[in-house]
Legacy VTK file of the C-alpha trace (Angstrom):
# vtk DataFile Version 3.0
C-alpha trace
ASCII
DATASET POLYDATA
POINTS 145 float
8.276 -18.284 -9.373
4.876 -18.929 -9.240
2.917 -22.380 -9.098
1.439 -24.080 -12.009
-2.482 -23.998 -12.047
-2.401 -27.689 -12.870
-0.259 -28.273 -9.935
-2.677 -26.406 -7.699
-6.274 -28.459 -9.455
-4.250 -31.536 -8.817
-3.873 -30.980 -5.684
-7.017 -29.761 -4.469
-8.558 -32.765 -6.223
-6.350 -35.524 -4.309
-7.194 -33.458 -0.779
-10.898 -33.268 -2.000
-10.751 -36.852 -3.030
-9.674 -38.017 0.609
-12.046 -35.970 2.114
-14.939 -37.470 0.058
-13.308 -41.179 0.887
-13.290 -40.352 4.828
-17.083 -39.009 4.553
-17.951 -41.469 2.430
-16.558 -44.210 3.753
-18.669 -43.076 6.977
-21.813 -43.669 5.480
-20.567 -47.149 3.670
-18.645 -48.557 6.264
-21.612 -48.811 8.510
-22.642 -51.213 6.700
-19.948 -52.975 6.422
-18.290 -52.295 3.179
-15.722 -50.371 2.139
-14.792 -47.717 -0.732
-13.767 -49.880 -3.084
-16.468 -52.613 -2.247
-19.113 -49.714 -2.798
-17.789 -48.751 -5.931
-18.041 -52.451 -7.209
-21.281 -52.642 -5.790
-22.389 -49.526 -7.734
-21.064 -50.463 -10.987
-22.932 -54.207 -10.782
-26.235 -51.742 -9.661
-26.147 -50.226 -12.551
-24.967 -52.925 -14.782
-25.207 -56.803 -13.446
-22.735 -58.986 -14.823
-19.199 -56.837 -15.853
-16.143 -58.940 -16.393
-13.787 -58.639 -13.747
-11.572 -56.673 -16.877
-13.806 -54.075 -17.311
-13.801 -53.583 -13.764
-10.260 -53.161 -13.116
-10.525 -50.500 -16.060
-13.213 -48.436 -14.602
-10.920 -48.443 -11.325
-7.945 -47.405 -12.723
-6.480 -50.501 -11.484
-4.928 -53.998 -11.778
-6.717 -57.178 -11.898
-5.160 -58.702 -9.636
-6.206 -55.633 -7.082
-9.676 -56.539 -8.518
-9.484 -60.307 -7.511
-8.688 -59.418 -4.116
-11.700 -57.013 -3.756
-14.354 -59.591 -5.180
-12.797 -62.253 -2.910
-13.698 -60.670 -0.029
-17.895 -59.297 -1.165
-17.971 -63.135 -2.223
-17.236 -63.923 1.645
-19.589 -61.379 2.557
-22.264 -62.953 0.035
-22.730 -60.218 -2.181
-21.225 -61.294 -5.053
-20.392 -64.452 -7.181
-18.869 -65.450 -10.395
-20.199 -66.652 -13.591
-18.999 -67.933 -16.395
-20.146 -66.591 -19.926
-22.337 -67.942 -21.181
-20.826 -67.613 -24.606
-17.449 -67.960 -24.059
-16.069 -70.053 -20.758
-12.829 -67.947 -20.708
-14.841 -64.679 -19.462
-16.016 -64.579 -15.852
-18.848 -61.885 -15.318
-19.370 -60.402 -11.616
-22.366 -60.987 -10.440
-25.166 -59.667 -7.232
-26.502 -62.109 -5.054
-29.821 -61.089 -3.309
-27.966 -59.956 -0.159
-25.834 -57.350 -2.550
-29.257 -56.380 -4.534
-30.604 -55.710 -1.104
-28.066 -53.454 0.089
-28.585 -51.050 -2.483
-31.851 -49.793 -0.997
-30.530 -49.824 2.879
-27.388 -47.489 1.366
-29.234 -45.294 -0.608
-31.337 -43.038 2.491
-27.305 -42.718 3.485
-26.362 -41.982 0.613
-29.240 -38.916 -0.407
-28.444 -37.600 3.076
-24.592 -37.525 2.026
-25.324 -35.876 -1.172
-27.578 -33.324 0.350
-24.620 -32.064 2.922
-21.807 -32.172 0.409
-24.258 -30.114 -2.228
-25.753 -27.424 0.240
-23.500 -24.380 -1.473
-23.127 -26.114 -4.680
-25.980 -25.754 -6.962
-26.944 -28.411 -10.105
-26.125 -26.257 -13.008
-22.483 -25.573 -11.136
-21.664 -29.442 -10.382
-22.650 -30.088 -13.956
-20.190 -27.825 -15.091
-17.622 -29.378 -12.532
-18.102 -32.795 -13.753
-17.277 -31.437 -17.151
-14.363 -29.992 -16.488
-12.753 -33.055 -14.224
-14.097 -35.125 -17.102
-12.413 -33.305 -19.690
-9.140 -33.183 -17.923
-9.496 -37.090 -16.685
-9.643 -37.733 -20.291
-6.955 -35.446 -20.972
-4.391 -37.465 -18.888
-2.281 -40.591 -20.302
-3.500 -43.590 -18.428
-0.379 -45.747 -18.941
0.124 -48.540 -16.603
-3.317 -49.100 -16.027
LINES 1 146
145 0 1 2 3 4 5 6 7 8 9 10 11 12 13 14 15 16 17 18 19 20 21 22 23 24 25 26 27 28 29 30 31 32 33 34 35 36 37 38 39 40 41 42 43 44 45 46 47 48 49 50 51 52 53 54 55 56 57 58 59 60 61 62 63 64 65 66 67 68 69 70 71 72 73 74 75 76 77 78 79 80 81 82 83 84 85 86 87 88 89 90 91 92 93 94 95 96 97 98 99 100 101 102 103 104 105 106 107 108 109 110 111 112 113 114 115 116 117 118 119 120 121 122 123 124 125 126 127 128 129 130 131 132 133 134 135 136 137 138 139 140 141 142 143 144
């Protein structure tokens, strides 16, 4: 019998998507941070102040998983809470000056990173890529999350 096609792009995505977390977390972890404190990091560099909600969205996981994660970057000074300003109930994530900072000493890293991983790849095709595993990340039910 043979194997579903699905089957096969879902697995070569989970192998693909340790091997990106094992380089990746190379280049991040020498600074100190790790996967999921990089992603948070790049979320508030794009967008300061996201309610701890939205992040646990974006992450495809719980709050409380969340929580943990912040509690540690607001150890490491990188982050703090703040209230709305609007409404005391929502607590935004915020940079301190230490996590602004590290987005310049990660980026070099991060160019080099992006420069070995994309070497046989080229634009157009890795446009067309992220279409694809958009279209199918879309596709799939996100219950529980």
């Amino acid at each position: 019998m043979p194997r579903n096609i699905l089957t096969d792009v879902v697995e070569l995505v989970h192998k693909l998507s340790k091997k990106f977390g094992h380089l990746y977390g190379g280049v991040i972890g020498s600074e100190g941070i790790t996967s999921a404190q990089y992603y948070i990091l790049n979320m508030l560099w794009q967008k300061d102040g996201i309610q701890l909600n939205e992040l646990a969205n974006s992450c495809c996981c719980r709050r409380s998983t969340i929580t943990g994660v912040v509690d540690t970057m607001e150890k490491k000074g990188l982050v703090f809470r703040n209230h709305g300003s609007t409404d005391r109930r929502v607590i935004l994530l915020r940079l301190t000056e230490k996590g602004k900072a590290l987005k310049s000493k990660i980026s070099g890293m991060r160019k080099l990173f992006n420069r070995c991983c994309s070497q046989e790849i080229k634009t157009e095709e890795l446009k067309e890529l992220y279409k694809l595993l958009d279209k199918l990340n879309k596709a799939i039910l996100e219950e529980g999350f």
